[in-house]
VOPAGU-2260 file (C-alpha; in pm, 1 decimal, decimal comma):
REM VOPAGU-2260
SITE   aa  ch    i         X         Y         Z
SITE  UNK   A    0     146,8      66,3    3541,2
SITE  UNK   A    1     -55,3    -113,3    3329,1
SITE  UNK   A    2      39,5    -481,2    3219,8
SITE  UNK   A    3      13,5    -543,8    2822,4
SITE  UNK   A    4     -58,1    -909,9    2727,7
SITE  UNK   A    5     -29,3   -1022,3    2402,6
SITE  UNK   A    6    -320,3   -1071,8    2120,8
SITE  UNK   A    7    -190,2   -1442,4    2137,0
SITE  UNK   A    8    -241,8   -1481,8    2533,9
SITE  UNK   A    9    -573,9   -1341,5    2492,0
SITE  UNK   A   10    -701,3   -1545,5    2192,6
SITE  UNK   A   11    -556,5   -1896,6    2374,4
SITE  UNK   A   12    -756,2   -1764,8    2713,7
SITE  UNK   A   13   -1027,8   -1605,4    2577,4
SITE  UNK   A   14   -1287,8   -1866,0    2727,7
SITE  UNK   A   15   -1159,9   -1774,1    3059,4
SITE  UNK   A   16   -1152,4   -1422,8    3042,1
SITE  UNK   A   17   -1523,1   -1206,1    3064,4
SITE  UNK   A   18   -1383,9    -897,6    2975,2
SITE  UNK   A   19   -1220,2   -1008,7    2664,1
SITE  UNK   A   20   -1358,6    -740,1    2423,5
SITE  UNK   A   21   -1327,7    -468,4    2661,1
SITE  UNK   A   22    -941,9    -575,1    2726,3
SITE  UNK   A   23    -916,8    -535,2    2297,5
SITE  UNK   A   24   -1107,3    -231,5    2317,0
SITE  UNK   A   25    -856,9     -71,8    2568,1
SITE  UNK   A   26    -557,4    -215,5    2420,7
SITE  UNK   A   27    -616,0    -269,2    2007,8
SITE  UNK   A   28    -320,8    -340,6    1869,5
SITE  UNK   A   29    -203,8     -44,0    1609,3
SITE  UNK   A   30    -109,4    -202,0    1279,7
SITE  UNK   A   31     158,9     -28,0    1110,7
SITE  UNK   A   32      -5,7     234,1     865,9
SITE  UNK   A   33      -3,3     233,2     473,4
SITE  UNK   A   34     229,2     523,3     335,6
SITE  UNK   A   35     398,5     620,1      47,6
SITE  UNK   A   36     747,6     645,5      57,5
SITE  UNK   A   37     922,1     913,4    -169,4
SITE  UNK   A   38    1319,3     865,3    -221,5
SITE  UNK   A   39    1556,7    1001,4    -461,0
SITE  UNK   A   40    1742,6     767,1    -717,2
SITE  UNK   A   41    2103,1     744,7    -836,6
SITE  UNK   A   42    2035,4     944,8   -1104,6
SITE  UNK   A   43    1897,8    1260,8    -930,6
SITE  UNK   A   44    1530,7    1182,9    -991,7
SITE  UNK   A   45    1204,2    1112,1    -748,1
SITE  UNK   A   46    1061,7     820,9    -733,1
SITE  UNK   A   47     796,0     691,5    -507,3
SITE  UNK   A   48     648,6     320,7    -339,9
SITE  UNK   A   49     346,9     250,4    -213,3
SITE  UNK   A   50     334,3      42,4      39,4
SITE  UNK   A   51      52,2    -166,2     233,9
SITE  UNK   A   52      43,8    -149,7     641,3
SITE  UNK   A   53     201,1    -477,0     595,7
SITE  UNK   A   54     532,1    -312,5     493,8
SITE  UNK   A   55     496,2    -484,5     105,5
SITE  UNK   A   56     531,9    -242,3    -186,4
SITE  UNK   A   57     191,8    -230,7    -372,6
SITE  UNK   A   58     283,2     -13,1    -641,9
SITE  UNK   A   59     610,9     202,9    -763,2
SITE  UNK   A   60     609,1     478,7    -936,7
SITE  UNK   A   61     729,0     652,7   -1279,5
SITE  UNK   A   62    1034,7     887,6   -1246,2
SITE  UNK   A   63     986,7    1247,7   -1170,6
SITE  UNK   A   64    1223,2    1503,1   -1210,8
SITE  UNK   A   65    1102,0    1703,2    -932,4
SITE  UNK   A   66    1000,5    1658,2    -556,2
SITE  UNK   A   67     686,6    1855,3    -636,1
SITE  UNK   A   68     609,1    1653,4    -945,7
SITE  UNK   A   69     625,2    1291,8    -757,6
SITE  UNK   A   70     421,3    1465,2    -463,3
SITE  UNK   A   71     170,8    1540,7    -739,8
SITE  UNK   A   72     201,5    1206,0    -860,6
SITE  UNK   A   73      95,4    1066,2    -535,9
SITE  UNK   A   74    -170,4    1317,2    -520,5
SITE  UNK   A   75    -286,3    1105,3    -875,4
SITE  UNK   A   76    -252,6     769,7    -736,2
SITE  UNK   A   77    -490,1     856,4    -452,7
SITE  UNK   A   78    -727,4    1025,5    -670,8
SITE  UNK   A   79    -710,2     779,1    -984,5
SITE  UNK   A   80    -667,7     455,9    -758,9
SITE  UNK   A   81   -1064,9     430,4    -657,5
SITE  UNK   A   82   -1140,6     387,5   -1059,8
SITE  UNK   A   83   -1173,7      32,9   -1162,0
SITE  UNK   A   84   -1052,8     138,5   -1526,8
SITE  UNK   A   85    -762,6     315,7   -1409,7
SITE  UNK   A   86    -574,0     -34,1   -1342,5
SITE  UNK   A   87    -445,3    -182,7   -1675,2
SITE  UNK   A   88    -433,0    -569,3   -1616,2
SITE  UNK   A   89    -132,6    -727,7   -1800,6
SITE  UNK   A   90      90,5    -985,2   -1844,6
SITE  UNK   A   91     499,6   -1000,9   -1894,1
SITE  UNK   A   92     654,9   -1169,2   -2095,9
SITE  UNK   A   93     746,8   -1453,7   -1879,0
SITE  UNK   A   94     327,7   -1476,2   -1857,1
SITE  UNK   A   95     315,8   -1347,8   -1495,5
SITE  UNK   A   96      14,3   -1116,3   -1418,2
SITE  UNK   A   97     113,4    -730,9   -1292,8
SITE  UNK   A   98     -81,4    -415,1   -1354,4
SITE  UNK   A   99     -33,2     -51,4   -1418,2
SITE  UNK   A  100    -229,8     279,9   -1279,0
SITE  UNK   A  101    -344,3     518,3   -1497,3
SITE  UNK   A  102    -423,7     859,7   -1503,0
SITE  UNK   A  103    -741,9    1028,0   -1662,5
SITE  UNK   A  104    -533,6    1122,0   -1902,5
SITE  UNK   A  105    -403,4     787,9   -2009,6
SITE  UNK   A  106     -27,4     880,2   -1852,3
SITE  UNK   A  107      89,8     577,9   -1651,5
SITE  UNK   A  108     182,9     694,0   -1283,0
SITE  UNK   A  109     275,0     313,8   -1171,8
SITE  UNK   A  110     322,3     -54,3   -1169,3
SITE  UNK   A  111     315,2    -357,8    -976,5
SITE  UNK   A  112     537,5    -631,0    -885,1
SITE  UNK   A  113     446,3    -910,3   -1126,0
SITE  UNK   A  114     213,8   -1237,6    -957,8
SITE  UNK   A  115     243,3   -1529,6    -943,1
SITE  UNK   A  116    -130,8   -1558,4   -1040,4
SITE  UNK   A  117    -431,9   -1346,5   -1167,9
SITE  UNK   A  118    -586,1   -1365,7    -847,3
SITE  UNK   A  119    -245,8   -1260,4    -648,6
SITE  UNK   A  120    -259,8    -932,3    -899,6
SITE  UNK   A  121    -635,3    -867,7    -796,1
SITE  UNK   A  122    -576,3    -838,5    -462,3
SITE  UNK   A  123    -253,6    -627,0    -528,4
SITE  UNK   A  124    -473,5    -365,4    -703,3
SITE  UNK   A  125    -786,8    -424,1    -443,8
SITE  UNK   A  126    -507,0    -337,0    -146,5
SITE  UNK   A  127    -381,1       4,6    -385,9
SITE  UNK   A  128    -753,0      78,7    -403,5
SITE  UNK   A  129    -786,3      30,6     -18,5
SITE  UNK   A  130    -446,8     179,2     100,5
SITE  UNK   A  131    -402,0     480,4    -166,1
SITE  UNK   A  132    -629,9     765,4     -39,5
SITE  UNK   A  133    -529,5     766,3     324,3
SITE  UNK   A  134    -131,0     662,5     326,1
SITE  UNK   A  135     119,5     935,5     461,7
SITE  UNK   A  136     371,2    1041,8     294,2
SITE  UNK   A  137     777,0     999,1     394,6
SITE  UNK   A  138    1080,1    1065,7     299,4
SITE  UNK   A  139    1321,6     852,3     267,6
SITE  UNK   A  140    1682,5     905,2     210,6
């Protein structure tokens, strides 16, 4: 049976250990995927959150009356997601950056959280435009 050390262990005894790559190489760690997580609301409609490998949501969807509508909504975000011009930069009311996506056809699909900065809300829509196309899909209920 094989013995699994920690990242940490190996980073503070890296100088002492040859082999280190190969040991990462055998044993990467898996970090947790991106997926999009589709859920019902209280009022009987679908809803949707995409969220980083981190576990943070990136981006939550409209409402859709239909499972098969908010399945093709995610089907937009992946698609519309890797077009600069899709992302709407804006600003609340209480002057905090967030951002919407956008369709081709101008139809908002989703929003963000709002920042606490204009850079903060960059890298919000740089980690939709990284974690959109290849997220899985679950249920939640």
């Amino acid at each position: 049976m094989p013995i699994m050390l920690t990242e940490r262990f190996f980073l503070k005894h890296a100088a002492t250990l040859p082999n280190f790559s190969v040991l990462l190489a055998i044993h990467p760690q898996t970090p947790m995927a991106s997926k999009y997580e589709l859920k019902t609301s209280k009022n009987g409609q679908f809803v949707f959150n995409l969220k980083a490998a981190n576990g943070q949501v990136i981006l939550t969807s409209e409402s859709y009356t239909t499972k098969d509508a908010a399945l093709n909504g995610i089907e937009s975000v992946r698609k519309n997601s890797q077009v600069d011009t899709n992302f709407e930069r804006k600003t609340a009311t209480n002057n905090q950056p967030y951002f919407t996506l956008k369709a081709a056809n101008g139809q908002t699909i989703g929003k963000s959280e709002l920042y606490s900065g204009t850079a903060a809300m960059e890298n919000g829509i740089a980690s939709v435009k990284t974690n959109a196309p290849g997220a899985s899909v679950e249920e939640v209920t």
